[in-house]
Residue frames relative to the residue before (quaternion, step in Angstrom):
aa qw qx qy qz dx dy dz
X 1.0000 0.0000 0.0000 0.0000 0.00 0.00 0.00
X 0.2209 -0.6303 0.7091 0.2261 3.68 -0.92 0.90
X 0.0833 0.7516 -0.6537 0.0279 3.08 -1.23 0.38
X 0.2623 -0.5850 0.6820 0.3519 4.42 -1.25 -0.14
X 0.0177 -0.7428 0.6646 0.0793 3.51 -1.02 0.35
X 0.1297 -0.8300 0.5250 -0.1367 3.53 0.01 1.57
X 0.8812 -0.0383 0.1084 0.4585 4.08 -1.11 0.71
X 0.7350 -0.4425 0.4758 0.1939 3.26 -1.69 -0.09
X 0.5566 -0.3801 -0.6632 0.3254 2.32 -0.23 2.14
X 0.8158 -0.4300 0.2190 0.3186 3.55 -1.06 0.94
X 0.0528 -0.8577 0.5110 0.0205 3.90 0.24 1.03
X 0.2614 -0.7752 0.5666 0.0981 3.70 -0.96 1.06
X 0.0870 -0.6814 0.7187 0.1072 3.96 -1.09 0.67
X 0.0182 0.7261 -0.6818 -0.0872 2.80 -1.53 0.87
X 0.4369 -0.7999 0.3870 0.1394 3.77 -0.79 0.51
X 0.0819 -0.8578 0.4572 -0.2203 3.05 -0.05 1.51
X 0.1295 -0.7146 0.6051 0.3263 3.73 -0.42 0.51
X 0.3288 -0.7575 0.5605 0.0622 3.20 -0.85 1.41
X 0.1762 -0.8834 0.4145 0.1294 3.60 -0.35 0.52
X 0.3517 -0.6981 0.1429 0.6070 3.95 0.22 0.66
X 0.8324 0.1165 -0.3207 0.4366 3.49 -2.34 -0.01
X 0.0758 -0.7384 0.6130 -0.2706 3.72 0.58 2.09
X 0.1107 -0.6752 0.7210 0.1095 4.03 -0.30 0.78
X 0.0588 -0.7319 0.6789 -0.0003 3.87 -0.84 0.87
X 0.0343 0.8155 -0.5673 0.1099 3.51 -0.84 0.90
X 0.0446 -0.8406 0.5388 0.0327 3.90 -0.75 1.13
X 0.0078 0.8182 -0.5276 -0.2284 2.76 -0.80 0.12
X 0.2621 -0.7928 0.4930 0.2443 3.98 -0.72 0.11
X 0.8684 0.0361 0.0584 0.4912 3.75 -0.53 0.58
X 0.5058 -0.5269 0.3088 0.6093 3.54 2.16 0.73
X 0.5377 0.4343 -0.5844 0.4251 4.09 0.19 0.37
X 0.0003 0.5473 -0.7906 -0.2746 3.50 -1.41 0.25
X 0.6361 -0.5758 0.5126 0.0335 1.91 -2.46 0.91
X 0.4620 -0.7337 0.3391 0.3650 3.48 -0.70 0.38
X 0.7435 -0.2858 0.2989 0.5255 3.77 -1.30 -0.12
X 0.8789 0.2798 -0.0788 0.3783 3.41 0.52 -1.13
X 0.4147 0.5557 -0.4124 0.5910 3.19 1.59 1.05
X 0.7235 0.3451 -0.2161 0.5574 3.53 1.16 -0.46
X 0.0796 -0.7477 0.6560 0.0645 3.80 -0.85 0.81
X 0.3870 0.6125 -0.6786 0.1211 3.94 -1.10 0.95
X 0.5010 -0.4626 0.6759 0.2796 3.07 -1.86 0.05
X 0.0947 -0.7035 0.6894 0.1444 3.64 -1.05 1.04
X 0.4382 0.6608 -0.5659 0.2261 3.96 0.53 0.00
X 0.6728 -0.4070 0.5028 0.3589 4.05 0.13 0.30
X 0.7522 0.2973 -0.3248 0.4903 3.87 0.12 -0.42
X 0.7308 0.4355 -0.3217 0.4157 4.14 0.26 -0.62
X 0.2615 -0.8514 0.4464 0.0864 3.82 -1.07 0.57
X 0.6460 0.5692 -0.2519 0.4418 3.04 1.81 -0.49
X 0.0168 0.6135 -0.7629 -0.2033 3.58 -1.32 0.37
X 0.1689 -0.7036 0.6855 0.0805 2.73 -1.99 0.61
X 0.2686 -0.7736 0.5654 0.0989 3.65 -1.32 0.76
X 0.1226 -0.8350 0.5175 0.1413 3.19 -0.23 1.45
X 0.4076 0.5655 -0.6306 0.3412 4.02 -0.11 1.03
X 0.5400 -0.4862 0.5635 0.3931 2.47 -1.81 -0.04
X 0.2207 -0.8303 0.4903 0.1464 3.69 -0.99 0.71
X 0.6503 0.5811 -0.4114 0.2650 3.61 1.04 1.28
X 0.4649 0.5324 -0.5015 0.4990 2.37 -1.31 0.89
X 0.5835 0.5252 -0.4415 0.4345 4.25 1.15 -1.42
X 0.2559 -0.6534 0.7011 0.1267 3.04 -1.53 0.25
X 0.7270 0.0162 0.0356 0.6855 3.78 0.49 -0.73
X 0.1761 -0.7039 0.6880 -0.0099 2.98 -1.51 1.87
X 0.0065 -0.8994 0.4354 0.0383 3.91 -0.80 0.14
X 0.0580 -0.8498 0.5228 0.0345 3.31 0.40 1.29
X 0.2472 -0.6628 0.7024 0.0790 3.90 -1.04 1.05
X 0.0881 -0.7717 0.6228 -0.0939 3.77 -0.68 0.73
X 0.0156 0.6383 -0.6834 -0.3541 3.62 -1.88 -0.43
X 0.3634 0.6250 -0.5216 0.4531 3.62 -0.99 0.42
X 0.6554 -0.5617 0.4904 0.1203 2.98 -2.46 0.45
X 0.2920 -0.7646 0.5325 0.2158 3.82 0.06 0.97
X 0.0434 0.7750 -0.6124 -0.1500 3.92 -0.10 0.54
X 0.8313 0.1545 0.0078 0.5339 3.67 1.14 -0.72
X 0.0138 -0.8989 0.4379 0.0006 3.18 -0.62 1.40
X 0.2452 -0.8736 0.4195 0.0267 3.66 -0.52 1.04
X 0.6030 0.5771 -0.2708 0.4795 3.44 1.58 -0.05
X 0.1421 -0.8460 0.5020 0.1099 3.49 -0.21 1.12
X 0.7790 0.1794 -0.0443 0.5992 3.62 0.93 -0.13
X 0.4608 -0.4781 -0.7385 0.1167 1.48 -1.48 2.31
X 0.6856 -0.2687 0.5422 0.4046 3.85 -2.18 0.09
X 0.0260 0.7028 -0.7062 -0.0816 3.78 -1.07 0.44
X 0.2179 0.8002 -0.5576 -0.0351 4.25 -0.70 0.32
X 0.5726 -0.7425 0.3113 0.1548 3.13 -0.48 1.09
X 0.7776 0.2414 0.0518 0.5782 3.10 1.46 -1.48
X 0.1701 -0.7395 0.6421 0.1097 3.55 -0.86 0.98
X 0.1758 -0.7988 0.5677 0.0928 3.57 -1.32 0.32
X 0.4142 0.8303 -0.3641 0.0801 3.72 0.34 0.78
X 0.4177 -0.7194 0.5548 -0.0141 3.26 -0.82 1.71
X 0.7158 0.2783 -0.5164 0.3788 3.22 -1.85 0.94
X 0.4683 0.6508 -0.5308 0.2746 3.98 0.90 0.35
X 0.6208 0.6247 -0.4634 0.0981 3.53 0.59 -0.05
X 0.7226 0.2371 -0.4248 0.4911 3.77 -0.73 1.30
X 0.4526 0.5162 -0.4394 0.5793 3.56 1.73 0.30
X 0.8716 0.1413 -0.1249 0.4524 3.76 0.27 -0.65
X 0.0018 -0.7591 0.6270 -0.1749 3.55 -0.25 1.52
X 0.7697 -0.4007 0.3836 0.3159 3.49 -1.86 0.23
X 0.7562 0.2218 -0.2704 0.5531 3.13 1.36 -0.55
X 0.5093 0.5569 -0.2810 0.5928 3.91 0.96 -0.12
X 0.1969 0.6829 -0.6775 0.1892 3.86 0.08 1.23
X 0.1499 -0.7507 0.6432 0.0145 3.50 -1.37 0.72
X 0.3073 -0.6022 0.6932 0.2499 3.91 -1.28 1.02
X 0.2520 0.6587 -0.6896 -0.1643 3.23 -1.22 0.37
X 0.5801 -0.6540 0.4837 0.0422 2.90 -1.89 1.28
X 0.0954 -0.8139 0.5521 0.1541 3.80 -0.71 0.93
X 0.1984 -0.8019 0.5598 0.0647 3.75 -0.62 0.59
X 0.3915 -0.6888 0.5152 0.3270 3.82 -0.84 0.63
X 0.1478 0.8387 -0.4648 0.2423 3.67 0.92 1.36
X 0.1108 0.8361 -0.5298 -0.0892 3.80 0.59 0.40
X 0.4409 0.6010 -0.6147 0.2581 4.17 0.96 -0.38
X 0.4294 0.5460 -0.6048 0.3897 3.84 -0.24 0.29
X 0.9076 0.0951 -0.0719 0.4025 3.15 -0.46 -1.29
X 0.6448 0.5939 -0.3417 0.3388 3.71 1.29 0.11
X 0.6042 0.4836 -0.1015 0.6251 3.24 2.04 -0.30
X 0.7941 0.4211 -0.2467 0.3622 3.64 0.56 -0.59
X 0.4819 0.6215 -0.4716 0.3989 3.34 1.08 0.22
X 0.0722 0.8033 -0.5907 0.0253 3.61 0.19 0.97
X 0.5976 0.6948 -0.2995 0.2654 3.50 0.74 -0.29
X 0.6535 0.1897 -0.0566 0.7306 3.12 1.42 -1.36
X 0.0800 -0.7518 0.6501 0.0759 3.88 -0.14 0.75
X 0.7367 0.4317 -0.4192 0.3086 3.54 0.52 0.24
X 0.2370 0.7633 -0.5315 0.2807 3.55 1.86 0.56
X 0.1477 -0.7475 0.5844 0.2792 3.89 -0.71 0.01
X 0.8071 -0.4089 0.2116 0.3696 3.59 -1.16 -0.68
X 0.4108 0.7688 -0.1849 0.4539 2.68 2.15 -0.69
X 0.7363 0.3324 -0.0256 0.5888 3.23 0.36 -1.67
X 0.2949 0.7134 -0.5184 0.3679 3.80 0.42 0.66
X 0.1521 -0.6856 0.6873 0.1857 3.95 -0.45 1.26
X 0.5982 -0.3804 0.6676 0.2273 3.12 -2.60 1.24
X 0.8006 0.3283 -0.4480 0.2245 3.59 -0.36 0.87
X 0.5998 -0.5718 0.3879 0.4036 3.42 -1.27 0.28
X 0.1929 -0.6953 0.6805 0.1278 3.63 -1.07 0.53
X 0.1958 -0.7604 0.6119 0.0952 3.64 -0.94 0.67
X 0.7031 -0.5164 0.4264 0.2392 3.28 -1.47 1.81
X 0.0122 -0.7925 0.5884 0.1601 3.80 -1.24 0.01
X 0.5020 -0.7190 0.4041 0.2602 2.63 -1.03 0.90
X 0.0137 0.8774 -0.4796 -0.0045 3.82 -1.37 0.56
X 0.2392 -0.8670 0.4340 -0.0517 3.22 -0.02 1.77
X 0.5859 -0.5822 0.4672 0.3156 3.63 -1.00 0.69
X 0.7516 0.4033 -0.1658 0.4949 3.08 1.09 -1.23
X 0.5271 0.7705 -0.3540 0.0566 3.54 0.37 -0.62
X 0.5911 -0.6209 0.3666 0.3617 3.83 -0.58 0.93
X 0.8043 0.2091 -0.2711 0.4856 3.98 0.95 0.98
X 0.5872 -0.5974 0.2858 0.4654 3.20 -0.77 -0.01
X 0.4444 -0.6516 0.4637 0.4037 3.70 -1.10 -0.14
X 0.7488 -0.5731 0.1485 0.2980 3.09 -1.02 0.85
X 0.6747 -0.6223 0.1501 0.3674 3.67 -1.13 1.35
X 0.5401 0.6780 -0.2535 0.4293 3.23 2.13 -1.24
X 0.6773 0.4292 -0.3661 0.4721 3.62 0.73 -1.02
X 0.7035 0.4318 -0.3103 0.4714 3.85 0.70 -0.70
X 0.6293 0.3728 -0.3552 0.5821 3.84 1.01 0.11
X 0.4096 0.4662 -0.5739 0.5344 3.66 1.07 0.66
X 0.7856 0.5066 -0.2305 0.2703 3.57 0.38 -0.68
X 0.5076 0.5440 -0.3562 0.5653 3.18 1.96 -0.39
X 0.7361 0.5342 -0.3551 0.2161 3.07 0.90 -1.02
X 0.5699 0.5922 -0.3721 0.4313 3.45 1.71 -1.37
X 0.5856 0.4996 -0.4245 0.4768 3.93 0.88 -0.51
X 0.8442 0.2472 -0.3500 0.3222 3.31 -0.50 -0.87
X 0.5807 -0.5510 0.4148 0.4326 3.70 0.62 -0.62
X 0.7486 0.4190 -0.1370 0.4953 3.88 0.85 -0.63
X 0.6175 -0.5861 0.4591 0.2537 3.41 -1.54 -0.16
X 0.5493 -0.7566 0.2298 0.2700 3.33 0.24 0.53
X 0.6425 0.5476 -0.0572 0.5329 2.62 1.68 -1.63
X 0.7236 0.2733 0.1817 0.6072 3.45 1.44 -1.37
X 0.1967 -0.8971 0.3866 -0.0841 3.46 0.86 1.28
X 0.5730 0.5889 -0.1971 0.5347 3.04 1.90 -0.41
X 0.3291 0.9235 -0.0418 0.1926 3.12 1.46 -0.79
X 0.0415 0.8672 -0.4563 -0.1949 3.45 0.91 -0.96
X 0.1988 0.7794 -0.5939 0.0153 3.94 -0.31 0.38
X 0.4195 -0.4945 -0.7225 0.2398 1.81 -0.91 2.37
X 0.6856 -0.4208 0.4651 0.3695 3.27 -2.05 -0.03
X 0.4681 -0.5723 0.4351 0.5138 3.80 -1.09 0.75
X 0.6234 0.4673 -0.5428 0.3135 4.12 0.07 -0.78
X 0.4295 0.7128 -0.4553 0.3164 4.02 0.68 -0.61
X 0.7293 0.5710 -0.0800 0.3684 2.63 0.51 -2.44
X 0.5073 0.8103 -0.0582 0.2875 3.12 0.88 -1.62
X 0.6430 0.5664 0.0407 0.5139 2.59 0.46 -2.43
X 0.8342 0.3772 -0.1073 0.3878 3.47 0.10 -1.80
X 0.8124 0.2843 -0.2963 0.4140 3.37 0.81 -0.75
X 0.4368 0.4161 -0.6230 0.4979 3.79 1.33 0.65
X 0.7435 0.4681 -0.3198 0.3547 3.87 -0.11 -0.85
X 0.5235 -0.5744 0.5591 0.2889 3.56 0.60 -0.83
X 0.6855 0.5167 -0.3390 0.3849 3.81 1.02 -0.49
X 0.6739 -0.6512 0.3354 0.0962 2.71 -1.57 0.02
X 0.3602 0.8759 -0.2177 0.2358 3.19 1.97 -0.24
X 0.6335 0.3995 -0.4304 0.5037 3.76 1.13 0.34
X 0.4314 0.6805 -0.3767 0.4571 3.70 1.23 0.93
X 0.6213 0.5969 -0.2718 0.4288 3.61 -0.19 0.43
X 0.5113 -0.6887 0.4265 0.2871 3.50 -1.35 -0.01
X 0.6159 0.6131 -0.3310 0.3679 3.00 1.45 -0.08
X 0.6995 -0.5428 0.1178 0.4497 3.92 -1.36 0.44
X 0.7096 0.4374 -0.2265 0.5038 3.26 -1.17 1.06
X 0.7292 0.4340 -0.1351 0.5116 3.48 1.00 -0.18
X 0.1440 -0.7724 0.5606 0.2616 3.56 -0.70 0.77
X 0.5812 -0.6153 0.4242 0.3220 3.11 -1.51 0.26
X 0.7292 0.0719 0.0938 0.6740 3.79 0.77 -0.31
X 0.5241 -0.5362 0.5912 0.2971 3.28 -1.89 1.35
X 0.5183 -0.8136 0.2392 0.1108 3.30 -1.47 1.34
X 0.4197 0.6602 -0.1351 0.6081 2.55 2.25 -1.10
X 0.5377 0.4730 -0.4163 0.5603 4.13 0.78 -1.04
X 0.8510 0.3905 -0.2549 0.2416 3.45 -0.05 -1.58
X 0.5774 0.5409 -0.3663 0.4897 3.67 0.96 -0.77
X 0.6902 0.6767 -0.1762 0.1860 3.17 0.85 -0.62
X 0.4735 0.5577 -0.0841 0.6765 2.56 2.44 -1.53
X 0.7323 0.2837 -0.4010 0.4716 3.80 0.25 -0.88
X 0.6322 0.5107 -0.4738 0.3390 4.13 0.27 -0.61
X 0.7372 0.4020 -0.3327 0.4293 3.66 1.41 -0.67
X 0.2656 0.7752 -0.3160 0.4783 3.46 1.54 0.18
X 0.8391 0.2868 0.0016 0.4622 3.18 0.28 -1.76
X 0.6971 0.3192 -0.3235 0.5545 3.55 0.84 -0.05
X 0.2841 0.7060 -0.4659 0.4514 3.65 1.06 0.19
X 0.0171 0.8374 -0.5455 -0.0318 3.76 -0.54 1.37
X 0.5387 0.4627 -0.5131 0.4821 3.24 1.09 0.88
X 0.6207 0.4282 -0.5231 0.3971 3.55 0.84 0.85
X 0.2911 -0.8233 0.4452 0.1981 3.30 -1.11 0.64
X 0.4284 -0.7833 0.4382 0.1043 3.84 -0.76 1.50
X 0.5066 0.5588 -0.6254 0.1999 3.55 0.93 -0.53
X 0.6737 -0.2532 -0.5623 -0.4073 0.65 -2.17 0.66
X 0.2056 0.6857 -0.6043 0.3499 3.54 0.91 1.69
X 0.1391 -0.6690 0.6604 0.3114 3.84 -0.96 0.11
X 0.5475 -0.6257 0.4981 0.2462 3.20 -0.84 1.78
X 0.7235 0.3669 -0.2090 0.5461 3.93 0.28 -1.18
X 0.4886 0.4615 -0.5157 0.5314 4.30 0.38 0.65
X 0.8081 0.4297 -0.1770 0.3620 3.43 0.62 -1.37
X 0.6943 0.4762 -0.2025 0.5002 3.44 1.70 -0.18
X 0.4367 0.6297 -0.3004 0.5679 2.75 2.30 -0.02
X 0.7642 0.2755 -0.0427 0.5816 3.57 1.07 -1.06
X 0.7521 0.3663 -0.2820 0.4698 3.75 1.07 0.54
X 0.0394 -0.7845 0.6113 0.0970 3.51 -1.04 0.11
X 0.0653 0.6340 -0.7149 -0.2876 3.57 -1.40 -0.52
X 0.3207 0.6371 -0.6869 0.1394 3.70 -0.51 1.54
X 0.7436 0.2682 -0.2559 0.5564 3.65 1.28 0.55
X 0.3090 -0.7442 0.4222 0.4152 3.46 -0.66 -0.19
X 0.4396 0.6016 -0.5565 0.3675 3.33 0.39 0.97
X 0.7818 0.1398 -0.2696 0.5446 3.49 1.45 -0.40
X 0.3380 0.5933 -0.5852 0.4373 3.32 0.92 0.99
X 0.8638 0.3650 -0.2653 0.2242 3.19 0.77 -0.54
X 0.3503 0.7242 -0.1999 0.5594 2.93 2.60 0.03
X 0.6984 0.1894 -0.1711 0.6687 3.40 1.21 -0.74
X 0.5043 0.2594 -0.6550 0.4994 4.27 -0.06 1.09
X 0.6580 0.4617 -0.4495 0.3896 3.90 0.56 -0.55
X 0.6487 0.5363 -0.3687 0.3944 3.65 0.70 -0.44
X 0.4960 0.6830 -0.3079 0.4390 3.57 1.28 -1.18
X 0.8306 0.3850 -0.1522 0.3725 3.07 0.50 -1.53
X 0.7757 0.2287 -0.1946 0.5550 3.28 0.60 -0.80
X 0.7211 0.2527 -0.4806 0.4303 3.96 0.39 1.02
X 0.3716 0.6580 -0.4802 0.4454 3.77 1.54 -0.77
X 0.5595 -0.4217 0.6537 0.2861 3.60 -2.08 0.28
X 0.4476 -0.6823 0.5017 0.2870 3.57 -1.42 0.38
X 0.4243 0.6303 -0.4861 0.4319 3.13 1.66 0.13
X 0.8528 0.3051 -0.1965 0.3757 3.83 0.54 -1.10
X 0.3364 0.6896 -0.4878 0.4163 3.68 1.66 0.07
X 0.7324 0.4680 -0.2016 0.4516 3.42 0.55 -1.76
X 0.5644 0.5945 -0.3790 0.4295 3.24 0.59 -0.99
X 0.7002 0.4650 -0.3073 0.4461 3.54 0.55 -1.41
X 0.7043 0.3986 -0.3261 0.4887 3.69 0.26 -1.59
X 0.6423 0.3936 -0.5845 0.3014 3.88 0.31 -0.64
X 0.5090 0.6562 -0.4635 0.3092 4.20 1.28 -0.94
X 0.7535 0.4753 -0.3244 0.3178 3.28 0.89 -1.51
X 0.5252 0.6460 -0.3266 0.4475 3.27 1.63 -1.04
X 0.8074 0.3562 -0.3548 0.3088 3.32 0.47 -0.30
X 0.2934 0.6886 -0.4159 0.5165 3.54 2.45 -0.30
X 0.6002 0.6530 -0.3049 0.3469 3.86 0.77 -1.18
X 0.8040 0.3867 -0.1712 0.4180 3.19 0.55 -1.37
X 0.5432 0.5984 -0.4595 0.3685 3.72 1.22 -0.05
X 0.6314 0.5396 -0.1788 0.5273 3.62 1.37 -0.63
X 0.8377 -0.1938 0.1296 0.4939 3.53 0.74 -0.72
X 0.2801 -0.8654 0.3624 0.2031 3.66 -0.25 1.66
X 0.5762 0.6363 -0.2655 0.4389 3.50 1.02 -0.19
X 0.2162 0.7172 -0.6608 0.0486 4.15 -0.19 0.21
X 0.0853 -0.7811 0.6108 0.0979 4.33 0.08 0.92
X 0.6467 0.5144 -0.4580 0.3277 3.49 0.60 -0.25
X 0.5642 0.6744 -0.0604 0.4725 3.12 1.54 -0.49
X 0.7716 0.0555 0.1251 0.6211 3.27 0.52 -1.58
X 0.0724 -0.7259 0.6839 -0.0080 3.17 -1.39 1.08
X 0.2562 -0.6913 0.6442 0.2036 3.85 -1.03 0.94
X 0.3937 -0.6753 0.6143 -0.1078 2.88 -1.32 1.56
X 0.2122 -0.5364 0.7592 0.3016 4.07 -1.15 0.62
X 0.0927 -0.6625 0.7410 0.0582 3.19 -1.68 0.50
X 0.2444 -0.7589 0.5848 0.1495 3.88 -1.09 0.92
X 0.0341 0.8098 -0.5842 -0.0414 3.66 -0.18 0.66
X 0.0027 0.7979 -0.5973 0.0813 3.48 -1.19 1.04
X 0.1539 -0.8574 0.4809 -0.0998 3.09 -0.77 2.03
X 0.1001 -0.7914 0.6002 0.0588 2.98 -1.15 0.46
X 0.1721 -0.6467 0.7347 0.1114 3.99 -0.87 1.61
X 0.4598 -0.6069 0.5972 0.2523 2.80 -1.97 -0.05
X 0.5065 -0.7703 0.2855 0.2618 3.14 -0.78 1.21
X 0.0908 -0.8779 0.4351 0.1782 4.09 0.08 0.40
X 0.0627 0.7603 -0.6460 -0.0249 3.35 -0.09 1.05
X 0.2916 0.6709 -0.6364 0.2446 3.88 0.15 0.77
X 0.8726 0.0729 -0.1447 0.4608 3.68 -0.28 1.05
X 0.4983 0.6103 -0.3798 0.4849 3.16 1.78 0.08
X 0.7804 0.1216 -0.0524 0.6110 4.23 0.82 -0.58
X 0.6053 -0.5930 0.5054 0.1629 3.46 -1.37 1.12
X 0.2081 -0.8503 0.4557 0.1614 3.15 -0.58 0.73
């Protein structure tokens, strides 16, 4: 929050293009304020409101306004007038009306950027991002990012950034004075899965002769692969993935996924708990239940 803090008790400005007969309303912690707690000029030429309380202790300020925001200074809460949302057509019809419901819910877009882990809070897009689904079974592979989490928990580093550390020694640190668990996870600085566990699970994977490889010959690819360094550990997870069937990629990451959960039960970047409604219906048997 930018803000002027001025005298006794502590007065905020915030900057607003006020437009003229501008109705300005605040409220603080749900109280509005009164006329004479608030100080602007509605005449078109002045930009500033000011709040003349004292403002500790507020947690959530909220200014309602008409006019043209040219400059905002209030990080908390987000206010947006306008929503834009696309794909509704044969979902919303004249007869097919729908409430939809906004919620101050930011874990979408504050949590799912797993790709760039160096986005901050700042640099956060205004829009919703929507969870995917990922099945063991599914007809492709899972994504390249979730399987380069797994090179990464093996070799020790960042792929991208070799310099890197994954996890970082303070994590580690961290985890083995306290007991926690905090160099687990997808987020920065954290590996996703103990490495040693995980190499372990895919080498017993692959030599497994009750799995079938077509149309890879399991014993070519061990002819032309190792993992006794990480330069060809990482030559052979990149090969897996992009010649292997999506039946036995997944198969693998769900093993490692499950090497994951011995270390730490919780991955949120990952998993999200859902309410689900479920509505059955038995058939009713009244053979031998009423006289005929």
């Amino acid at each position: 929050m930018q803000s002027s803090l001025l005298g006794s008790p502590p007065y905020i400005s915030l900057e607003l293009n006020i437009a003229s007969e501008t109705t300005v309303l605040v409220e603080l912690d749900g109280v509005d304020l009164t006329k004479d707690d608030i100080s602007y000029v509605a005449d078109g030429t002045s930009n500033t409101v000011s709040i003349l309380v004292s403002l500790t202790g507020i947690e959530v300020i909220k200014v309602s306004y008409t006019g043209i925001v040219s400059n905002r200074f209030i990080d908390l809460p987000y206010r947006y007038t306008q929503a834009i949302i696309r794909g509704l057509q044969g979902i919303v019809t004249a007869d097919k009306r729908y409430t939809v419901k906004f919620t101050r819910d930011f874990t979408l877009r504050d949590r799912l950027d797993i790709e760039d882990e160096a986005v901050g809070s700042i640099d956060l897009k205004n829009h919703h991002e929507e969870w995917k689904i990922f099945r063991k079974e599914q007809q492709f592979n899972i994504d390249k990012w979730q399987w380069d989490k797994i090179t990464e928990s093996i070799i020790g580093y960042k792929l991208a950034s070799p310099d890197v550390r994954v996890p970082s020694y303070e994590r580690e640190l961290y985890d083995d004075k306290y007991g926690t668990d905090t160099q687990y996870g997808l987020g920065e600085n954290q590996t996703f899965v103990n490495g040693p566990l995980a190499l372990k699970s895919i080498i017993a994977y692959l030599i497994d002769p009750e799995v079938d490889f077509t149309p890879i010959d399991i014993n070519v690819f061990f002819a032309n692969n190792n993992f006794d360094t990480n330069e060809n550990i990482i030559k052979a997870m990149d090969e897996i993935y992009n010649t292997f069937t999506f039946t036995n990629v997944n198969r693998m990451y769900f093993s490692v996924l499950n090497d994951a959960f011995t270390t730490k039960a919780k991955y949120r970047e990952i998993f999200k708990t859902s309410m689900l409604a479920l509505h059955g219906i038995r058939p009713f048997q009244t053979a031998g239940i009423f006289d005929d």
